[in-house]
C-alpha positions as semicolon CSV with decimal commas, in nm:
position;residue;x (nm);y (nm);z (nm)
1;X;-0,154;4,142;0,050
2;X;0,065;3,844;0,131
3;X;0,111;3,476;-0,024
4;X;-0,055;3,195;0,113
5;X;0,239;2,982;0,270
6;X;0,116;2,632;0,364
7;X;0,389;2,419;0,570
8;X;0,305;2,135;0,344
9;X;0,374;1,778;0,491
10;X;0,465;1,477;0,240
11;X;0,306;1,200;0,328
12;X;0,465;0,855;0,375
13;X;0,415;0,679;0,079
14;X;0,206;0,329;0,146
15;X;0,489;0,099;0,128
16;X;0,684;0,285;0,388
17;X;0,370;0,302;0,622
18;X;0,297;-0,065;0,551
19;X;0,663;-0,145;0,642
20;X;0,662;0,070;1,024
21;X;0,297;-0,067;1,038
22;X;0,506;-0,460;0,996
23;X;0,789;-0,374;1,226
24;X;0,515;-0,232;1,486
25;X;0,372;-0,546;1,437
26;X;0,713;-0,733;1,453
27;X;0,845;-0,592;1,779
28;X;0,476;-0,646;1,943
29;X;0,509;-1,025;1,860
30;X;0,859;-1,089;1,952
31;X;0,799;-0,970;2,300
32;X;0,462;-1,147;2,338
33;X;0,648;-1,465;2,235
34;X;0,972;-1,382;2,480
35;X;0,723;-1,323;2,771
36;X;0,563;-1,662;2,697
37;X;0,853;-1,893;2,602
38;X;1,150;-1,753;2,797
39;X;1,265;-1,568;3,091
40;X;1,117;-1,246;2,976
41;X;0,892;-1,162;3,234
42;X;1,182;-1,221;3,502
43;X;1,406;-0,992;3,327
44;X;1,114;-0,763;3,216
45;X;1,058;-0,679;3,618
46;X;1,414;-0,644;3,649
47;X;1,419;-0,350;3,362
48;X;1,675;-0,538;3,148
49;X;1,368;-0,719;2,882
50;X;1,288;-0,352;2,846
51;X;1,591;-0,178;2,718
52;X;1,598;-0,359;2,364
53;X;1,265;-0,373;2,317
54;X;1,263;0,036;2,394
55;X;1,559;0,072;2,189
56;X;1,390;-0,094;1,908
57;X;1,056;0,136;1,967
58;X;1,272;0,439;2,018
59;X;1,442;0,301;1,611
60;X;1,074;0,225;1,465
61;X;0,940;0,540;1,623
62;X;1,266;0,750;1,474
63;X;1,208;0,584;1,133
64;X;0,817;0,671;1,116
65;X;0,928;1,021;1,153
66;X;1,169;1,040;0,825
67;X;1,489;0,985;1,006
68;X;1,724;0,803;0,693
69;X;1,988;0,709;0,993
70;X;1,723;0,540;1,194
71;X;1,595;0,333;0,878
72;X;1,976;0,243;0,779
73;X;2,099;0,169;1,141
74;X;1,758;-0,034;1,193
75;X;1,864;-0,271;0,884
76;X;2,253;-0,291;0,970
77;X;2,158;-0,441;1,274
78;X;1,865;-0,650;1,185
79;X;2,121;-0,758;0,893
80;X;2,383;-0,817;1,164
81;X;2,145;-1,032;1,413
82;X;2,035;-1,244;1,115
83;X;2,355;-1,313;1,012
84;X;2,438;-1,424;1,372
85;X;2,190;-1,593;1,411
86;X;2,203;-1,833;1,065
87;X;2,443;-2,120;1,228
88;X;2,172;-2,203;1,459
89;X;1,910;-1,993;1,375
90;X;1,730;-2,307;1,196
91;X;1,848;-2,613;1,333
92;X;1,970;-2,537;1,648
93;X;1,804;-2,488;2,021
94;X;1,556;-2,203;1,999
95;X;1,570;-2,241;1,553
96;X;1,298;-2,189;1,369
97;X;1,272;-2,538;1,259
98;X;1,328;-2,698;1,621
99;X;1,111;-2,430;1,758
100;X;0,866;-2,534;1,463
101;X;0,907;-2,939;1,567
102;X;0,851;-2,903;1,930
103;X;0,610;-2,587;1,973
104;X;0,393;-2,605;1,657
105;X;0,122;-2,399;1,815
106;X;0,407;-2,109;1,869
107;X;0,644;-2,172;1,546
108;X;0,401;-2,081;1,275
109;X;0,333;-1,743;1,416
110;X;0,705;-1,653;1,517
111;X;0,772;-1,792;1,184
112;X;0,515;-1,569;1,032
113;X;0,649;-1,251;1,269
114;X;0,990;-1,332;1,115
115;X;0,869;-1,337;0,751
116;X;0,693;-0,942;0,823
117;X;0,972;-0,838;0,988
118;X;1,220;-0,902;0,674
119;X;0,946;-0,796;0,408
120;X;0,915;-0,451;0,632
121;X;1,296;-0,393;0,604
122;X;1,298;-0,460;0,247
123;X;1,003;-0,227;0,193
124;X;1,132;0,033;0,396
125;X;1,465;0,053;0,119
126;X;1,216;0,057;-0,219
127;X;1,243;0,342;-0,477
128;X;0,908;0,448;-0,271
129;X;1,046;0,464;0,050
130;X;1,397;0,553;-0,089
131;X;1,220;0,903;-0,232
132;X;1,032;0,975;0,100
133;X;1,344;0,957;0,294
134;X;1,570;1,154;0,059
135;X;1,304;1,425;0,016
136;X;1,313;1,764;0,215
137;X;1,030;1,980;0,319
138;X;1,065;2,259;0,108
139;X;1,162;2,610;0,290
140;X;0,894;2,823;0,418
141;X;0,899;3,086;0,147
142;X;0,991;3,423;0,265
143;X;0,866;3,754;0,128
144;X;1,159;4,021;0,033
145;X;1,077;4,439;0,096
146;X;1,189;4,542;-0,225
């Protein structure tokens, strides 16, 4: 009669679902810690808190489903906010290492957030990941009358 056609689905490889899994984890702990430490929850009932944190979900989400812009534009601006962020992003009010002085309880795990966040953007650009993202679905395969 007919072939068997299956709509085969590659998988994520594990480092790529390790590295959403890590930026999942990431965005989760960046707003616990803003709702704790800042304004957050003022600006959170206001609907501003929530438009970068839903722009970020809306980028994770994207990425999780094979979207190569998503995963680029994701780094780009994590690269961009990093870089930003370096003059005081150590030493100065809110740094790591002030933050780490003055709110030991809180530092460690931001500092540990941080650390996931960067090892799940590096992951996400490994020849593993790299493969996944470059990879098409191959064409349903189509019988010809002959």
């Amino acid at each position: 009669m007919g072939e068997d056609t299956k709509n085969e689905v590659v998988e994520a490889p594990t480092v790529t679902k390790m590295a959403v899994y890590g930026l999942w984890l990431g965005l989760a702990g960046q707003t616990a810690f803003g709702l704790m430490l800042t304004a957050w929850p003022l600006l959170l009932a206001i609907g501003i808190g929530a438009i970068p944190v839903g722009v970020i979900a809306f980028f994770i989400f994207m990425i999780s489903r094979r979207k190569n812009w998503a995963r680029i534009t994701y780094a780009v601006v994590y690269g961009i906010a990093s870089l930003l962020s370096i003059p005081t992003g150590f030493t100065g009010p809110g740094g790591i290492i002030t933050f780490l002085k003055y709110n030991l309880q809180f530092g460690i795990p931001r500092a540990i957030l941080e650390a996931i966040i960067l090892c799940a953007v590096i992951m996400l650009f490994l020849p593993a990941s790299n493969t996944w993202f470059r990879q098409r679905s191959p064409a349903p395969a189509t019988s010809e009358a002959g």
